[in-house]
N, C-alpha and C positions, 0 to 999 in steps of 0.2 A: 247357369243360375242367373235367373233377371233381378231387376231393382227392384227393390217393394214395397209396399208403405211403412216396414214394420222400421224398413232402410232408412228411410224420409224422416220417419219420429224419433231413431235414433242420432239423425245428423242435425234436428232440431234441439233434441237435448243438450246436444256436446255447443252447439249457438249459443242457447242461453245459457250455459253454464260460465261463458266466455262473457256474453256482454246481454244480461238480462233483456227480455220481452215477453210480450206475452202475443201468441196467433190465434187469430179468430176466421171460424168459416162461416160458410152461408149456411142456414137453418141453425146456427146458434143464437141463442138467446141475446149473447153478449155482442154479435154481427151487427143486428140492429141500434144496439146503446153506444157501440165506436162510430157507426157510421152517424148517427146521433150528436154526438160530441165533436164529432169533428165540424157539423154545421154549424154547431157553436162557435166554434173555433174561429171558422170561418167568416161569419159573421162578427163578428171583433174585430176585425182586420180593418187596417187602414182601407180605403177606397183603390188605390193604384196598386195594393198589395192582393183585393181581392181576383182583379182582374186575372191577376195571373193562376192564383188556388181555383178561381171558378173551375176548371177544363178537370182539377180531379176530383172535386164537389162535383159536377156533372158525371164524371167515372164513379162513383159510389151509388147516384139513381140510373141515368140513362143506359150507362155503359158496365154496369155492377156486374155483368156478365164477363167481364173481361179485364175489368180493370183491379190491380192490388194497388196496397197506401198502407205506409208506414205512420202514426200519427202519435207525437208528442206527449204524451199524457201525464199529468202531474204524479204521477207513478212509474212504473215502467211503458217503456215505449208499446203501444200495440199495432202489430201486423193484422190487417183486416185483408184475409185474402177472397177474392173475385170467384167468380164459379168455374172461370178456366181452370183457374188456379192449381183446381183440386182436380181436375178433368182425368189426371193417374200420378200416381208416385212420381214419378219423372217428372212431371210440369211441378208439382208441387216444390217438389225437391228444388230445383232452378232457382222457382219464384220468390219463396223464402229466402235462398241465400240473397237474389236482388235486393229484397225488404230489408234482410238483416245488416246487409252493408248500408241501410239508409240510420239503421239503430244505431252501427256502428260511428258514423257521422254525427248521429245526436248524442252518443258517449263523449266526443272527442272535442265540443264545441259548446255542448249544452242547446237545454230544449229554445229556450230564448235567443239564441243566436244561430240558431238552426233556420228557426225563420228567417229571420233577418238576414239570413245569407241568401238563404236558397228562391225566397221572393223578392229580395231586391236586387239580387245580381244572376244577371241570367249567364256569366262566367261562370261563376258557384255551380249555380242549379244545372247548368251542362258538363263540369267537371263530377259531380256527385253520383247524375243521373247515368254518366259514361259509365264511371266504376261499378258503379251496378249494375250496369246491364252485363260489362265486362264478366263479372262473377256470375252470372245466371247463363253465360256462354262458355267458358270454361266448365260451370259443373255439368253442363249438358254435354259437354266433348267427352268428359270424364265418364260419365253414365254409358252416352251410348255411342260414342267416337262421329257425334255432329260439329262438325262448324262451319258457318259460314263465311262462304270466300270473301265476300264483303261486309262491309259494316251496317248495321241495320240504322234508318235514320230515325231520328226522335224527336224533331223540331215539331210537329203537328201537337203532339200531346203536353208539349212541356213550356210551348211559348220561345222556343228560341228564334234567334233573328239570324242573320247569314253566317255571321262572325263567328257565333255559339257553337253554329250547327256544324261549320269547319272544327273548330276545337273538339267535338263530341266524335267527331268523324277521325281527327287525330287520335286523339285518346282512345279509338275503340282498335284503330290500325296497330297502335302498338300493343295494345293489350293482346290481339289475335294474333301477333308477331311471335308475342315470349309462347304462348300456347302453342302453335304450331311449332315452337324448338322445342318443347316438351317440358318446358316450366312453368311452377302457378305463375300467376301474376301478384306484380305487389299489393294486392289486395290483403287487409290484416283477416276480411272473415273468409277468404277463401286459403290462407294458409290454418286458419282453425279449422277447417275441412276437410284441408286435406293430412293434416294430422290423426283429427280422425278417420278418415277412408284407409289412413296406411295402417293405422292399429287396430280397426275393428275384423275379429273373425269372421262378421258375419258378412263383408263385405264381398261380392263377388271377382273372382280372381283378376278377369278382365276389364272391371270397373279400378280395382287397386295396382294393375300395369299400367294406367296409364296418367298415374298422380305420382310426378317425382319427387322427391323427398326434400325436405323441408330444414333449415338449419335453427338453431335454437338463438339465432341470433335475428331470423326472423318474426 
């Protein structure tokens, strides 16, 4: 049995029902008014704060192909996914849980200091952007038993500077660590994930051998 989209919407439901958002694709209506909004956004921004949002302002037109963005919204948080994004079930599945650990971060800190973390400190913003990618490599092992030997780098897209890019590099070595022992990582949305993978019937057999189980203390 493969993964399936019906897969994807139902590990999206058991996401929000954990830490609310709302996902937007490309040819939705509401695709164009986040990515909308978010120039707004953008444009508010301090001058030395913009420099660094430009590169995913730019990912929204140039690179809207390719690029996801989790964005702040005086409501709940919206995930604007890319056209990769949605390229199959599998990519989707990934790239939402990346986005929804960024939701998860703006539950934990709030929308106002969300920012102010993640544009001011490029510590922050390389700690944040690790965990995420962290979980969008784990639910990919889980899916279809990929991981990669090494850690992928993310300095180009995120503005980090050498320091950062060590620390994202740390952070992604240990997270590939607990995975290859065959644990989630301490990721909070990839332990709601994998609650649901271990309870859902409909999950396929070899997708749910290889998500170990989770304590309630997690």
């Amino acid at each position: 049995m493969t993964w399936l989209p019906s897969h994807t919407d139902a590990l999206a439901a058991a996401l929000a029902r954990a830490y609310p958002a709302r996902v937007v694709v490309p040819g939705d209506v509401s695709h164009d008014l986040a990515t909308g909004l978010y120039r707004l956004l953008v444009g508010a921004l301090p001058a030395t704060w913009r420099a660094v949002a430009a590169p995913v302002l730019d990912g929204l037109d140039s690179l809207a192909a390719r690029v996801s963005v989790t964005i702040p919204t005086p409501d709940v948080p919206v995930i604007v996914l890319s056209h990769a994004a949605v390229a199959d079930a599998t990519t989707r599945a990934c790239t939402m849980l990346h986005e929804w650990c960024h939701v998860r971060q703006i539950a934990h800190v709030g929308r106002w200091q969300t920012g102010v973390d993640y544009l001011g400190s490029g510590e922050l913003r390389a700690q944040r952007e690790a965990d995420a990618t962290a979980a969008a490599l784990w639910l990919r092992y889980v899916i279809d038993g990929a991981l990669p030997e090494t850690a992928p780098a993310l300095a180009d897209l995120y503005h980090l500077d050498a320091g950062d890019s060590h620390l994202v590099a740390d952070i992604l070595a240990a997270h590939l660590a607990t995975i290859r022992a065959g644990c989630v990582p301490p990721i909070d949305v990839c332990v709601v994930a994998a609650r649901w993978l271990l309870a859902s019937p409909t999950v396929p057999d070899d997708v749910r051998a290889r998500v170990a189980q989770v304590t309630d203390g997690r």
